[in-house]
C-alpha positions in Angstrom: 0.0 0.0 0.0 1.4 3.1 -1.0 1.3 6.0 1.0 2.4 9.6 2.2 6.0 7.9 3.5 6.7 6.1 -0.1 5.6 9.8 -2.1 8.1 11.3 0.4 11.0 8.8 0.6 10.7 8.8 -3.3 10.9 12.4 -4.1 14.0 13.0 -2.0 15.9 10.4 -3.6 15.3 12.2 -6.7 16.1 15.5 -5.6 19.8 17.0 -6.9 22.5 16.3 -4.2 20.1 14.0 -2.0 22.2 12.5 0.6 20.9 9.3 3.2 20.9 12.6 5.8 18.9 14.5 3.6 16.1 11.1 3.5 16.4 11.1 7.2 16.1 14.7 8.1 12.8 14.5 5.7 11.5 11.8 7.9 11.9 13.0 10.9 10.1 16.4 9.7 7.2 13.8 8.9 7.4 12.0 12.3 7.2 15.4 14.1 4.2 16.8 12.1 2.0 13.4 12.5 3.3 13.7 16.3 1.7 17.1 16.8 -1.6 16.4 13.9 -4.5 15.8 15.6 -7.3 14.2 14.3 -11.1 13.5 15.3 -12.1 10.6 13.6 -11.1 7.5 14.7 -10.3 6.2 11.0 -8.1 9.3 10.5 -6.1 8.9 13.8 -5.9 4.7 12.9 -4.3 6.0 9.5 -2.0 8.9 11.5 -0.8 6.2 14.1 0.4 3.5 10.9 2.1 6.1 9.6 3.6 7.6 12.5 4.7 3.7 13.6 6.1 3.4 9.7 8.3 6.3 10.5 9.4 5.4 13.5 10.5 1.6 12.1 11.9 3.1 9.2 14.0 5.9 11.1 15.3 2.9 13.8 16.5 1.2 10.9 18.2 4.2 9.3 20.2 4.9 12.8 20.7 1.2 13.8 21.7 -0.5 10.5 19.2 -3.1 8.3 19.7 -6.4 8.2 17.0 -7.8 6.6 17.3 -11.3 7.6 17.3 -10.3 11.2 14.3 -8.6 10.4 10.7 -8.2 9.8 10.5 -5.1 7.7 8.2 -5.2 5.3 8.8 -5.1 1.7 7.5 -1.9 1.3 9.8 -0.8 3.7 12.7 -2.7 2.4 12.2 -0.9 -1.0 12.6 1.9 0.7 15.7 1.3 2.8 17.4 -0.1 -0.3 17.0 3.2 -2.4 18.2 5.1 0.9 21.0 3.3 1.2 22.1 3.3 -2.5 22.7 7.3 -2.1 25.8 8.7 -0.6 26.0 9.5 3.0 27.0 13.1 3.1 
């Protein structure tokens, strides 16, 4: 399922000069504003909350290091972590 993560995660690979800091400092913008959005219906908070959990996995395995047989990442995730890591670091 595609969402607001894979639009994000996808566009700043693309972008001129993108660096894995440059993906990371994106998410973390994302995890901060779905930390302070608040929502009234249930279905919107249930969507807010998968997200917010998708960032958080996704930023532990940018600090940490992915193994992926050690782990249960999706593959939507995976996909993501692989075109992170293919850019440089700095």
């Amino acid at each position: 399922m595609r969402d607001a993560i894979d639009d994000l995660v996808e566009r700043e690979v693309q972008l001129s000069g993108a660096t894995r800091e440059s993906v990371f400092d994106a998410l973390v913008e994302l995890d901060v504003e779905l930390s302070r959005r608040r929502l009234r219906s249930r279905a919107d908070e249930r969507k807010k909350n998968y997200l917010h959990n998708r960032v958080s996995r996704l930023l532990l395995y940018f600090r940490h290091g992915f193994s992926s047989s050690s782990s249960n990442a999706t593959p939507e995730d995976v996909r993501l972590i692989n075109l992170i890591e293919a850019l440089p670091s700095s």
